[in-house]
C-alpha atoms as an extended CHARMM CRD file, in Angstrom:
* protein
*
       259  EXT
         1         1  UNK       CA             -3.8280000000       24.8710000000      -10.1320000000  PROA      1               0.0000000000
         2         2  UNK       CA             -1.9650000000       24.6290000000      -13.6160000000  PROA      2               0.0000000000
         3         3  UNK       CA             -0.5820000000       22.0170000000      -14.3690000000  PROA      3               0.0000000000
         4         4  UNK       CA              3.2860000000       22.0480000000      -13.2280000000  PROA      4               0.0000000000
         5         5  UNK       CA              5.9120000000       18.8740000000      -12.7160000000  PROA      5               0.0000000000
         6         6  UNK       CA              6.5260000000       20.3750000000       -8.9910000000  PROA      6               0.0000000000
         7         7  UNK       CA              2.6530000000       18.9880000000       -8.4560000000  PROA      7               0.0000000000
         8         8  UNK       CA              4.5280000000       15.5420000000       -8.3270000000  PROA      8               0.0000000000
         9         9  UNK       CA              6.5230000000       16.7990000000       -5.4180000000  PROA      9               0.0000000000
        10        10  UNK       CA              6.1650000000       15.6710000000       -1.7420000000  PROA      10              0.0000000000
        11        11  UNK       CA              8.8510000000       18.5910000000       -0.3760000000  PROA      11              0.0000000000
        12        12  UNK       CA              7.8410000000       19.0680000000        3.1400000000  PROA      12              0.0000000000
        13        13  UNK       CA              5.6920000000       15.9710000000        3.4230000000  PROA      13              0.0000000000
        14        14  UNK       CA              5.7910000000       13.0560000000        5.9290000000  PROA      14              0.0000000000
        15        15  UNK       CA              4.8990000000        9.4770000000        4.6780000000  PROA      15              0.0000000000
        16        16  UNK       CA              4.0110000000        6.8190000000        6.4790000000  PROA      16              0.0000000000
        17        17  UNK       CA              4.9670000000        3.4540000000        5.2720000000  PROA      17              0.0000000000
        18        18  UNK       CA              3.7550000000        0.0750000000        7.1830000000  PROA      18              0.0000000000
        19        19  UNK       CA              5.3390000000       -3.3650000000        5.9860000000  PROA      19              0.0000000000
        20        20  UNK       CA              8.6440000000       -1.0370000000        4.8060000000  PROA      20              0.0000000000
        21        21  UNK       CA             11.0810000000       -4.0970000000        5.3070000000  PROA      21              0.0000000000
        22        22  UNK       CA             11.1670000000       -5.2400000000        1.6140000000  PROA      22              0.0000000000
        23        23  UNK       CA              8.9940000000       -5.4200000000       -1.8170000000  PROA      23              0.0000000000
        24        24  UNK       CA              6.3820000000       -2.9290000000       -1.9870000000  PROA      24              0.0000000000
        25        25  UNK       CA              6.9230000000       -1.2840000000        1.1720000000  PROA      25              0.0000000000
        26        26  UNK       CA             10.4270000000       -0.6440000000        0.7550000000  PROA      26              0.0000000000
        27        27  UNK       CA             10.0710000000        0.6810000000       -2.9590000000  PROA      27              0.0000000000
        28        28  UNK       CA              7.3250000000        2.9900000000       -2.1410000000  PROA      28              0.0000000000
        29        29  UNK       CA              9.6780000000        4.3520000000        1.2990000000  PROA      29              0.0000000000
        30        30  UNK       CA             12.0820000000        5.0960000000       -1.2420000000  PROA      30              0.0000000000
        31        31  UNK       CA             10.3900000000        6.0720000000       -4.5760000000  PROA      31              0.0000000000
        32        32  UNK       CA              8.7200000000        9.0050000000       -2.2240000000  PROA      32              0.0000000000
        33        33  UNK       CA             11.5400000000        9.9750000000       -0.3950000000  PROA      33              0.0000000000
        34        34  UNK       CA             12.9940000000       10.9300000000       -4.1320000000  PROA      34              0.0000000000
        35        35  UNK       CA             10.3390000000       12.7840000000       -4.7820000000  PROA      35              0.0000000000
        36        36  UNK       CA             11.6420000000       14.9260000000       -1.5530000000  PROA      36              0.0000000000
        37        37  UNK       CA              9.1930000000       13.2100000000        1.0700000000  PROA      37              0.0000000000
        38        38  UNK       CA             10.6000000000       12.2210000000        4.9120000000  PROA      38              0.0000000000
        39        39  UNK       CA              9.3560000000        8.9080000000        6.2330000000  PROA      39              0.0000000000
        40        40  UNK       CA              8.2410000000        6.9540000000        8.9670000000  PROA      40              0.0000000000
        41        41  UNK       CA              8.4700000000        3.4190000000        8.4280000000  PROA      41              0.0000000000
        42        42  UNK       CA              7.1320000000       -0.0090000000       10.4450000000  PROA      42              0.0000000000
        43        43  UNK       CA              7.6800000000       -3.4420000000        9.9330000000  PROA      43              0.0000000000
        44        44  UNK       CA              8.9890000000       -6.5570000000       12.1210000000  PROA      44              0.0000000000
        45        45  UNK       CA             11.4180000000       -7.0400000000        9.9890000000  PROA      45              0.0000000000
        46        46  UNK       CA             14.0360000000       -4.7170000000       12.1800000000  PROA      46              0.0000000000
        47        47  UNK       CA             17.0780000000       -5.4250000000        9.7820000000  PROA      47              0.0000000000
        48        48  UNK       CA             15.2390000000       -5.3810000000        6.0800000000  PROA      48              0.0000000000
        49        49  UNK       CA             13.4560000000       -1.8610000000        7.6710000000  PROA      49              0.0000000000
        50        50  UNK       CA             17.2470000000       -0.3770000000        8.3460000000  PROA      50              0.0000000000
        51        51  UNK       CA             17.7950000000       -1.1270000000        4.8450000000  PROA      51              0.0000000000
        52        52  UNK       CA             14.9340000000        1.0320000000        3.8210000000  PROA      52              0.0000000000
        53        53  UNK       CA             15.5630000000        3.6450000000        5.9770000000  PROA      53              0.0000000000
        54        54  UNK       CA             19.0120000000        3.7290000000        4.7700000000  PROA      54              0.0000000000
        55        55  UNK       CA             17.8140000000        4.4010000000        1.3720000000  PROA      55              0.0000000000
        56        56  UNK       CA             15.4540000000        6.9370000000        2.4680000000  PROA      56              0.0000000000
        57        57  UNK       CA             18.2250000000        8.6610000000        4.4590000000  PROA      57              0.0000000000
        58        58  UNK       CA             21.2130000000        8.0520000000        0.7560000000  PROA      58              0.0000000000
        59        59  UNK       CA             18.0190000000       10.4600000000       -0.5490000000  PROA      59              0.0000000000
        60        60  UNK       CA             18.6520000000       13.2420000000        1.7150000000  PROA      60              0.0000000000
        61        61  UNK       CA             15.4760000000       12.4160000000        3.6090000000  PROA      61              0.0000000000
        62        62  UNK       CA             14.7560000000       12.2610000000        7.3000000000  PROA      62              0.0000000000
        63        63  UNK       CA             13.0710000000        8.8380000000        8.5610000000  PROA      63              0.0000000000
        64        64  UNK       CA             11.7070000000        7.4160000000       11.7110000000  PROA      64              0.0000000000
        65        65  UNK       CA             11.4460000000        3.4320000000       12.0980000000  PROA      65              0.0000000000
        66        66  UNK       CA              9.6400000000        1.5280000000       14.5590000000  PROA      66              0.0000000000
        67        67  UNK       CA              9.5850000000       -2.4880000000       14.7020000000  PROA      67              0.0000000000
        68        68  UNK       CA              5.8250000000       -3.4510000000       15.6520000000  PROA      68              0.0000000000
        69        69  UNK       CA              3.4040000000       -5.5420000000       14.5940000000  PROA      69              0.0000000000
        70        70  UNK       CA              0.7000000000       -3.3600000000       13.1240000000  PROA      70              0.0000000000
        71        71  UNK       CA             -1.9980000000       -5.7590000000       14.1040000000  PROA      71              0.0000000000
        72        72  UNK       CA             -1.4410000000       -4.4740000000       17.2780000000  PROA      72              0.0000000000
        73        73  UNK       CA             -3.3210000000       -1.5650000000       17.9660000000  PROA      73              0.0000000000
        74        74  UNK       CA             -1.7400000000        0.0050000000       21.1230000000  PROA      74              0.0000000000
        75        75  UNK       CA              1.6010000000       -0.6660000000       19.4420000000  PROA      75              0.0000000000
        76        76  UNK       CA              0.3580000000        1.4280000000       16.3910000000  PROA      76              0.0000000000
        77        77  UNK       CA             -1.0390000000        3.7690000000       18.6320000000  PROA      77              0.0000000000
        78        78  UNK       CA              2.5650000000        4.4510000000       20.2780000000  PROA      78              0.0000000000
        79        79  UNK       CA              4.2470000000        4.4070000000       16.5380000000  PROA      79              0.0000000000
        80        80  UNK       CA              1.6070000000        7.4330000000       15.8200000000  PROA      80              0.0000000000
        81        81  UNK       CA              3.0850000000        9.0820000000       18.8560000000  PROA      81              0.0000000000
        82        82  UNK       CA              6.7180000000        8.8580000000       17.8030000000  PROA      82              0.0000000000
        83        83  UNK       CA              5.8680000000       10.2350000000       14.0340000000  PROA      83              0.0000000000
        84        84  UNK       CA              4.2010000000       13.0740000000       16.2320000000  PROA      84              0.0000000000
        85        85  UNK       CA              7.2770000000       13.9370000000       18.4240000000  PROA      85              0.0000000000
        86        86  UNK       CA              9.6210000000       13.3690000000       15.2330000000  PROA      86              0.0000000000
        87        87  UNK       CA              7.9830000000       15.2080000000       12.9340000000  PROA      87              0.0000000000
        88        88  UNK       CA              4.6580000000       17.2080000000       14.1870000000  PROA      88              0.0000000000
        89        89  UNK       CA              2.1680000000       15.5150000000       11.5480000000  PROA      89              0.0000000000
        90        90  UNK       CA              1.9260000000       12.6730000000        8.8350000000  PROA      90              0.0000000000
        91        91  UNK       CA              0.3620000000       14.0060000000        5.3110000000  PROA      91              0.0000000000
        92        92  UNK       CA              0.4770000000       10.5720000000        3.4940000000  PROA      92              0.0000000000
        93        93  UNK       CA             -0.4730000000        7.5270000000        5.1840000000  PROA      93              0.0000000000
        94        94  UNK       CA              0.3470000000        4.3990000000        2.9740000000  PROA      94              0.0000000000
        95        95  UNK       CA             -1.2600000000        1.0430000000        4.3580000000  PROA      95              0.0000000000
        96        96  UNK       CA              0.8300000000       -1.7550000000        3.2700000000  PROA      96              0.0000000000
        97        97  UNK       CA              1.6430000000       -4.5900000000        5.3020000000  PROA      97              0.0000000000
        98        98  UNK       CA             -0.5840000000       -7.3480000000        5.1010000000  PROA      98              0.0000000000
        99        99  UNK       CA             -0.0850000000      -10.9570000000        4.2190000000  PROA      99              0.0000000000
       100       100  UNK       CA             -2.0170000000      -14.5560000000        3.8720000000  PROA      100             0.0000000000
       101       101  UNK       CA             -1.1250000000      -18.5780000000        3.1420000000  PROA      101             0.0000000000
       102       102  UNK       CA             -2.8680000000      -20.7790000000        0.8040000000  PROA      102             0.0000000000
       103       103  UNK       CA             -5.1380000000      -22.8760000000        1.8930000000  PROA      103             0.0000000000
       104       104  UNK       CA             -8.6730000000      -24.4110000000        0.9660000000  PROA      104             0.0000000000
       105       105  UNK       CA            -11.0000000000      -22.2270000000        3.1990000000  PROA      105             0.0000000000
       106       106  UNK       CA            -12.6490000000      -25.3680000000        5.1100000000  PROA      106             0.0000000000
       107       107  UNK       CA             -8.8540000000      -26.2010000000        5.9020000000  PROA      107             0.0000000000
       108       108  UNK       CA             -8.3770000000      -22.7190000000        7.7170000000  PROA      108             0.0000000000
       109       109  UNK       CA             -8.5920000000      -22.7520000000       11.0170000000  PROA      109             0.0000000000
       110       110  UNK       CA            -10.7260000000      -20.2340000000       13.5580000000  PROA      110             0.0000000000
       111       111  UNK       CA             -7.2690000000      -19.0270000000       14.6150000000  PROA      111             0.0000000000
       112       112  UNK       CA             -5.9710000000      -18.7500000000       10.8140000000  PROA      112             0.0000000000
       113       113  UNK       CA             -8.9160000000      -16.9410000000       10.1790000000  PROA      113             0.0000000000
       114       114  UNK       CA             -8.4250000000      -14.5540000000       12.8450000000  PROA      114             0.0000000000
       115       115  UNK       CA             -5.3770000000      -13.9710000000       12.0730000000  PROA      115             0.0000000000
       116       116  UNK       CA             -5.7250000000      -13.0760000000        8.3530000000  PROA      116             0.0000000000
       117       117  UNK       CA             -8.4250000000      -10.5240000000        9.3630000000  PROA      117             0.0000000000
       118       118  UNK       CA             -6.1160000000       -8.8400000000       11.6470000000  PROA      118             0.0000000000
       119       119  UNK       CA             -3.1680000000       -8.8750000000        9.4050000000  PROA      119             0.0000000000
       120       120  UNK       CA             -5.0540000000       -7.3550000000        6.4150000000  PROA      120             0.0000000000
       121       121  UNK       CA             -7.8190000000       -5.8570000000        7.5660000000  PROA      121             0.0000000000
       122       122  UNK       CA             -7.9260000000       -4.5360000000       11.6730000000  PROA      122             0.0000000000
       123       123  UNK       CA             -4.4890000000       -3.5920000000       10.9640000000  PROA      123             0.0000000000
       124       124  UNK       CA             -5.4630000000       -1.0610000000        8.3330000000  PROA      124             0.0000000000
       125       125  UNK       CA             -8.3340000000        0.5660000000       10.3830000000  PROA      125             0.0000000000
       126       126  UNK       CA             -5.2500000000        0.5760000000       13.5280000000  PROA      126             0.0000000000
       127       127  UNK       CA             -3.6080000000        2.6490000000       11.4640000000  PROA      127             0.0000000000
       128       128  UNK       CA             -6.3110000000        5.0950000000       10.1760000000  PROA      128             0.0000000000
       129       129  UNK       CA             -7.3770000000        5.8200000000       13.3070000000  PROA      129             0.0000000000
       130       130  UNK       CA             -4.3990000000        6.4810000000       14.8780000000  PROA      130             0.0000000000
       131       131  UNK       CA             -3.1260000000        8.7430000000       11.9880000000  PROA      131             0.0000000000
       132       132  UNK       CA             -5.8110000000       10.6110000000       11.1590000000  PROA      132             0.0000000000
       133       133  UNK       CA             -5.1540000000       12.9400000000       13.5660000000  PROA      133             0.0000000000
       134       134  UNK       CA             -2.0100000000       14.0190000000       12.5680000000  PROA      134             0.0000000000
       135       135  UNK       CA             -2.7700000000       15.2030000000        9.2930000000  PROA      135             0.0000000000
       136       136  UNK       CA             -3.1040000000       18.8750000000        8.9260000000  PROA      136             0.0000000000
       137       137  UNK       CA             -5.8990000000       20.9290000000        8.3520000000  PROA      137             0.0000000000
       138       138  UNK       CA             -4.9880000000       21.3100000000        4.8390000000  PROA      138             0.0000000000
       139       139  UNK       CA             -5.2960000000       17.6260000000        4.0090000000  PROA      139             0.0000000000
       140       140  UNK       CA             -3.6190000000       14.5750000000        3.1070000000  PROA      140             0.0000000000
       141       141  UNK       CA             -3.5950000000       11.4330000000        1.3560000000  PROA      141             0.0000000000
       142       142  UNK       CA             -4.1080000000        7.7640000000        2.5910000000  PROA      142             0.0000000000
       143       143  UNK       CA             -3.0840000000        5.1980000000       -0.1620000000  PROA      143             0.0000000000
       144       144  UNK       CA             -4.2070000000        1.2210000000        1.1410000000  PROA      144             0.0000000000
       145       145  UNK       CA             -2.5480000000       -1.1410000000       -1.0470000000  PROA      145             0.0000000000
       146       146  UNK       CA             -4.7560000000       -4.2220000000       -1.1850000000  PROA      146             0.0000000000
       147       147  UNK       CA             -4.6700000000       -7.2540000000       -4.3530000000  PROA      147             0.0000000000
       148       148  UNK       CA             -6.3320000000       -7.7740000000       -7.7940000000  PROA      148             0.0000000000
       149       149  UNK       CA             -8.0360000000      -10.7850000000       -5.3420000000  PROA      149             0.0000000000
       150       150  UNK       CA            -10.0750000000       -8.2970000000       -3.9320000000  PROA      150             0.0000000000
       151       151  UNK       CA            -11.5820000000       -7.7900000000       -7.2850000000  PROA      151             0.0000000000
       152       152  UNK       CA            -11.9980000000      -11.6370000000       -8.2930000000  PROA      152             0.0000000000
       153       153  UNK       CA            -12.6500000000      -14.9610000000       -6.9340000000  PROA      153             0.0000000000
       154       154  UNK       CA             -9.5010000000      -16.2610000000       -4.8890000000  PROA      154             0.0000000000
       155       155  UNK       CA             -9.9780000000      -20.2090000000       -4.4340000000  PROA      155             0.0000000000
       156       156  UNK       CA             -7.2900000000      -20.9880000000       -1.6500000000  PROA      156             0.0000000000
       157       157  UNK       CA             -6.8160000000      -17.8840000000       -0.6350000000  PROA      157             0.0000000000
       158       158  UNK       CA            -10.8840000000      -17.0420000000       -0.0170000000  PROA      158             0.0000000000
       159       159  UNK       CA            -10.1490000000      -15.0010000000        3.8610000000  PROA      159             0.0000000000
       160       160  UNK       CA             -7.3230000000      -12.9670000000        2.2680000000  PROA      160             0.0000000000
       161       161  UNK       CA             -9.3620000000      -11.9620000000       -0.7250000000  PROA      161             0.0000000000
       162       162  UNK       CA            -12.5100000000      -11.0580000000        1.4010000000  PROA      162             0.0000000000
       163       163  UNK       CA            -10.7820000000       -9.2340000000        3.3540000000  PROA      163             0.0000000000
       164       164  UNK       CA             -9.1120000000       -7.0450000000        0.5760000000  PROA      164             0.0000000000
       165       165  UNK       CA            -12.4830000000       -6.6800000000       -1.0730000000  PROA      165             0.0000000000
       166       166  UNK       CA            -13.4140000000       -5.1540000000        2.8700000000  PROA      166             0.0000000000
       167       167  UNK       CA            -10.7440000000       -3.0240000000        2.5650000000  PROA      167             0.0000000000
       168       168  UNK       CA            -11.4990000000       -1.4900000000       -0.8720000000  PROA      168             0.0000000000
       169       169  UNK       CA            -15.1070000000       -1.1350000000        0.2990000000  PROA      169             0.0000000000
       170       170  UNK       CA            -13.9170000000        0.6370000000        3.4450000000  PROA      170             0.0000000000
       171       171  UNK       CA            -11.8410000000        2.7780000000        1.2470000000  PROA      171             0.0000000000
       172       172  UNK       CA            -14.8710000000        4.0470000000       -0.4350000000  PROA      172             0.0000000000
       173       173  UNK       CA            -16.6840000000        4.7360000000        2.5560000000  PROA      173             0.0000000000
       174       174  UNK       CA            -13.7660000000        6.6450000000        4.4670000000  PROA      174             0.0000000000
       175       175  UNK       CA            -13.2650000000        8.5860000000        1.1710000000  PROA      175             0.0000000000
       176       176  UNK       CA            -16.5750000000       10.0360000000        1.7740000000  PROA      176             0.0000000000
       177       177  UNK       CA            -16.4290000000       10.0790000000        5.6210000000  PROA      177             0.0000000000
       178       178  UNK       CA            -12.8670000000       11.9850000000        5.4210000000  PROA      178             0.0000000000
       179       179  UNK       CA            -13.8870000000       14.2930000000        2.4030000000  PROA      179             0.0000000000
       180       180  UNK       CA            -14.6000000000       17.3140000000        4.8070000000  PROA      180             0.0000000000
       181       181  UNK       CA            -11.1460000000       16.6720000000        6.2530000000  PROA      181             0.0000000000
       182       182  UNK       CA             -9.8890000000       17.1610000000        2.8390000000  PROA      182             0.0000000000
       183       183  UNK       CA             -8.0750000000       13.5500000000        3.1390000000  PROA      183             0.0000000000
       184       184  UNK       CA             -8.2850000000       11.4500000000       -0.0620000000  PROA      184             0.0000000000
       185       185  UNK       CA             -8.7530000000        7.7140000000        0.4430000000  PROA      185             0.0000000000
       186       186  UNK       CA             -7.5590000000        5.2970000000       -2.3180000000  PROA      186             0.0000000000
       187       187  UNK       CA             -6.6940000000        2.0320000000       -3.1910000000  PROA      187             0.0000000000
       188       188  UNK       CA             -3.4950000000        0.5790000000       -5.6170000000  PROA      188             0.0000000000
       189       189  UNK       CA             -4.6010000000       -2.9390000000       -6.3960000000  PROA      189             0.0000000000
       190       190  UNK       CA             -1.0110000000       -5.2080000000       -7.2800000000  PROA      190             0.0000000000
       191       191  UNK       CA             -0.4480000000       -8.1760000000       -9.3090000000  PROA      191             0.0000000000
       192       192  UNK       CA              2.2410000000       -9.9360000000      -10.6780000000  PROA      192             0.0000000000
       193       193  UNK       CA              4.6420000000       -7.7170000000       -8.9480000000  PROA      193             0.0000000000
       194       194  UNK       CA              7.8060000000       -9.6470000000       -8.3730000000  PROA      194             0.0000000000
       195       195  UNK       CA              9.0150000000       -9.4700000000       -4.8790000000  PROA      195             0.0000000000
       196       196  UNK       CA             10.6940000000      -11.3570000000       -2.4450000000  PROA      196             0.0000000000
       197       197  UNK       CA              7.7780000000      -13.1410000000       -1.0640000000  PROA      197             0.0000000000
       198       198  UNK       CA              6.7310000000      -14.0570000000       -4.4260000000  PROA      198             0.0000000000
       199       199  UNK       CA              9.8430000000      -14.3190000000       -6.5380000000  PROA      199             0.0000000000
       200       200  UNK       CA             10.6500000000      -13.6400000000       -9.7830000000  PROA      200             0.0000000000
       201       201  UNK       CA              8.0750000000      -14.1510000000      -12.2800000000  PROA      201             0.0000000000
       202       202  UNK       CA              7.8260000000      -15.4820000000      -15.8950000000  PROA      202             0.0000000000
       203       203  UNK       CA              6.6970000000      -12.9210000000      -18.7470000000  PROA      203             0.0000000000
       204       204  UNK       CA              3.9600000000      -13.3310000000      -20.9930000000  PROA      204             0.0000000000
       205       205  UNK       CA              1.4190000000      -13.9440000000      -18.0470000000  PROA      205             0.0000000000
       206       206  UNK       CA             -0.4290000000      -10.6650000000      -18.4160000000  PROA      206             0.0000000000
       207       207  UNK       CA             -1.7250000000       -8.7160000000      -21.3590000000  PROA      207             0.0000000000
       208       208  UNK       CA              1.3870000000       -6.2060000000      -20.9760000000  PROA      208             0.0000000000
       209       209  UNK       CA              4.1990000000       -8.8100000000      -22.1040000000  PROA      209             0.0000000000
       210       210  UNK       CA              6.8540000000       -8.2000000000      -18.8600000000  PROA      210             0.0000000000
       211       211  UNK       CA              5.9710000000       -8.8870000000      -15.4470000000  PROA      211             0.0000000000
       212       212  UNK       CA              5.5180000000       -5.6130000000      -12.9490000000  PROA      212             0.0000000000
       213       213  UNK       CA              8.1920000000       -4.5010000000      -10.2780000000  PROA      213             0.0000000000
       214       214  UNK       CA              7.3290000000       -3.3160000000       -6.9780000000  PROA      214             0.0000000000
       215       215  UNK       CA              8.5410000000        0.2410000000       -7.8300000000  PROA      215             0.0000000000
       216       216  UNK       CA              5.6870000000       -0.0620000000      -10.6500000000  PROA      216             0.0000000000
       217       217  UNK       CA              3.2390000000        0.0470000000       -7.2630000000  PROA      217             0.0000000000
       218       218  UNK       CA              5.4640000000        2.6290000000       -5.7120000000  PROA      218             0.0000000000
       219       219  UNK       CA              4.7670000000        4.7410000000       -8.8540000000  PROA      219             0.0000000000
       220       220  UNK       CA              1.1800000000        4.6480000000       -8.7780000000  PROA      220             0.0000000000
       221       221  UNK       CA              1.3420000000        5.7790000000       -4.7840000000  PROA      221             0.0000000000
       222       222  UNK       CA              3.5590000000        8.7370000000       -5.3580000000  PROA      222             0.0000000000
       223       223  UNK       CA              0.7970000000       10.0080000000       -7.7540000000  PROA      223             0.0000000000
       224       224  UNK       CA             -1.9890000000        9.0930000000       -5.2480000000  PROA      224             0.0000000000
       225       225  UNK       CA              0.3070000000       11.1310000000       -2.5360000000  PROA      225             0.0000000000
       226       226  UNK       CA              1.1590000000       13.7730000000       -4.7310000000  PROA      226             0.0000000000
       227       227  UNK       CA             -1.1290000000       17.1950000000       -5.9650000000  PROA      227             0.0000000000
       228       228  UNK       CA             -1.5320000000       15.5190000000       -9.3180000000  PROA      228             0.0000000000
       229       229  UNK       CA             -4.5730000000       13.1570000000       -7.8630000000  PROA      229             0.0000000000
       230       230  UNK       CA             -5.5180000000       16.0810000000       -5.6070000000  PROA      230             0.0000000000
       231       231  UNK       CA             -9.4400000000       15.6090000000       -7.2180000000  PROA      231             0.0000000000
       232       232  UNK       CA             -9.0170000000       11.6330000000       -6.8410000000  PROA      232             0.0000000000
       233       233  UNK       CA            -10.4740000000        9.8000000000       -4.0520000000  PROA      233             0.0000000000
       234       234  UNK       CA            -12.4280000000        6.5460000000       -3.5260000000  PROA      234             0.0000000000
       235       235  UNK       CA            -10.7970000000        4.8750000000       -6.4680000000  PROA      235             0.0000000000
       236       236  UNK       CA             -8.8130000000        1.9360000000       -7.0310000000  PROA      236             0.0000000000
       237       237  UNK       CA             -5.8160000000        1.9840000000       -9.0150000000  PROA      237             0.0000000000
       238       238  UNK       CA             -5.0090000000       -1.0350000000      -10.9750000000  PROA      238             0.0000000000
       239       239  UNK       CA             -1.3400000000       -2.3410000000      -11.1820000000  PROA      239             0.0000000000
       240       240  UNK       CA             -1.7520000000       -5.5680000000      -12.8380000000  PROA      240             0.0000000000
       241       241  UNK       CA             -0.5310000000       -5.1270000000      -16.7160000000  PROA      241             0.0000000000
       242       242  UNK       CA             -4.0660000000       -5.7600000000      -17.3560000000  PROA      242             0.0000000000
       243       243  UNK       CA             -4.5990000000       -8.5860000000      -15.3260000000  PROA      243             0.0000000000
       244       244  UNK       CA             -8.2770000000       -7.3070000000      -14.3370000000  PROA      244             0.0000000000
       245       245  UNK       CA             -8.8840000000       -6.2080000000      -18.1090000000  PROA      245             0.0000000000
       246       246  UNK       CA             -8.4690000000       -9.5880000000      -19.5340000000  PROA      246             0.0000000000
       247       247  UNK       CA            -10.5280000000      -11.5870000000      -16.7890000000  PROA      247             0.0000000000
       248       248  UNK       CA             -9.5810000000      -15.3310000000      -17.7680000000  PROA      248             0.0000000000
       249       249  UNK       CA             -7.9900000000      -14.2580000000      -20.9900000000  PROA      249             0.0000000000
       250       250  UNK       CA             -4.1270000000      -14.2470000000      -21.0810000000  PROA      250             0.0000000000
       251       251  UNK       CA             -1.3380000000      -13.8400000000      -23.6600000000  PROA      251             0.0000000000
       252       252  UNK       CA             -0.5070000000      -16.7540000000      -25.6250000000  PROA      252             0.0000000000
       253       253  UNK       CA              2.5120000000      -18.2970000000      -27.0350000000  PROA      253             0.0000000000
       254       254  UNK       CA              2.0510000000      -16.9570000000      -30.2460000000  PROA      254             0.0000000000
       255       255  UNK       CA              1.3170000000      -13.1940000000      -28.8330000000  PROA      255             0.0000000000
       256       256  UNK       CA             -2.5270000000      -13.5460000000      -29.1220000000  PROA      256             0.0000000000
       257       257  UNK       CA             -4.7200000000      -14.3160000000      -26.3030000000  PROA      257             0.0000000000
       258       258  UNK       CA             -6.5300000000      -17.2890000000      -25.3810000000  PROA      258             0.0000000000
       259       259  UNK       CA             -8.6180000000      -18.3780000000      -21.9690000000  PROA      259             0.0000000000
């Protein structure tokens, strides 16, 4: 394959997007429906999903929604049913909806616990399972969008972190298990992305000088979907400004670094 801007294309592609309401989820809907992608979005958010799939429709794209909680598995199971009768198949499946509070981990309850492993973790092996099957003989792509905690020490936030680390190690293991299905399995690690659950953030935080924007992660998924990572899989791609790179290090007033 030479080398050609079309390999950037998703023309006659399906996407699946869970947590498509807002932030992330919503930006990646929409950044691959321009690149000529249809969609089929989840979220419980009924009205912030309608504003996606709006978007994804303004782009001359086709789109299914469902509202379900994906750490429900039979309701994922009936969402994979409704891509099927919509569309046939799903090429790209892009795990994104996950979630967590702060708290010291002695603090979190057995039911807090619980559900933090569902919300970020069961939900993404729900989804796996019940899309796998509809990608084609030819292959596909599933992108699982988990944290630069996955990577470090989290203090307050210890479940959600472990459980993005189990996710990036699961990613490397279904990379391998999925090869001879020609499906690619990688990761896009986030951080400092404004959104709406975080809010807008302050520059100068990370070694690149401006804070990210969700459609910075959306980016980095469109080339995990797209032919142009068609040798890439069991990776993580970092979109943190260099948050990982500089470890306690960070950019001081003055434009050097300090920790």
């Amino acid at each position: 394959m030479a080398l050609d801007p079309e390999n950037a294309r998703l023309e006659g592609r399906v996407v699946v997007v869970t947590g498509a309401a807002v932030g992330i989820g919503s930006a990646v809907a929409e950044g691959c429906a321009r690149f000529g992608a249809d969609l089929a979005l989840c979220d419980r958010d009924g009205s912030g999903m309608a504003d996606t799939a709006r978007a994804v429709e303004a782009a001359g794209r086709r789109v299914v929604t469902a509202l379900l909680d994906v750490r429900d598995a039979a309701a994922v199971g009936e969402f994979a049913r409704e891509v099927a009768s919509g569309f046939g198949h799903a090429d790209v499946l892009v795990n994104n909806a996950g979630g967590g509070f702060q708290a010291d981990f002695l603090d979190v309850s057995a039911k807090g616990q619980e559900a933090l492993v569902h919300e970020n973790f069961s939900s993404v092996t729900h989804c796996v399972r019940a899309f796998v099957p509809l990608i084609p003989e030819a292959g596909g792509s599933i992108v699982n969008v988990t944290s630069v905690e996955a990577h470090r020490a989290a203090p307050g936030f210890a479940v959600y972190s472990a459980m993005k680390a189990a996710v990036a190690n699961l990613t490397k293991s279904l990379a391998l298990e999925l090869a001879d299905r020609r499906i690619r399995v990688n990761c896009v690690a986030p951080d400092r992305i404004a959104t709406p659950g975080i809010g807008p953030l302050g520059e100068g935080r990370t070694p690149l000088p401006r804070p990210g924007s969700p459609d910075d992660v959306a980016g980095a998924v469109v080339f995990l979907a797209s032919d142009l990572s068609r040798f890439v899989t069991g990776v993580t791609l970092h979109v943190d400004g260099g948050t990982l790179a500089a470890g306690g290090w960070r950019r001081a007033r003055d434009g050097g670094f300090e920790v």
